[in-house]
C-alpha positions, 0 to 999 in steps of 0.5 A: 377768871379774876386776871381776865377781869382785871385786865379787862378794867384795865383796859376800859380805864386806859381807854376812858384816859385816852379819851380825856386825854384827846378830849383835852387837847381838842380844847386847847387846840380850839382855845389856840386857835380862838386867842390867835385869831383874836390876837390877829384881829387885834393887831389889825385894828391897831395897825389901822388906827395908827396908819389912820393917825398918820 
């Protein structure tokens, strides 16, 4: 019974990393996402004003 048991918790706190395993790397993914657009947008505006200065 008591090596179910442990097995079972083992499992429930593999499943609790995975978790925050997949949880981490939606954040960072979105935060990539996020910065390259803004870096893009960025590059835009500057490439802008130089033409403009041109």
């Amino acid at each position: 019974m008591r090596r179910a048991q442990s097995a079972l918790e083992y499992l429930f706190i593999l499943a609790a990393v995975l978790i925050l395993v997949m949880v981490t790397i939606r954040v960072v993914f979105s935060s990539v996402r996020a910065l390259n657009s803004a870096v893009t947008e960025h590059i835009d505006t500057i490439k802008d004003k130089i033409l403009e200065t041109l």
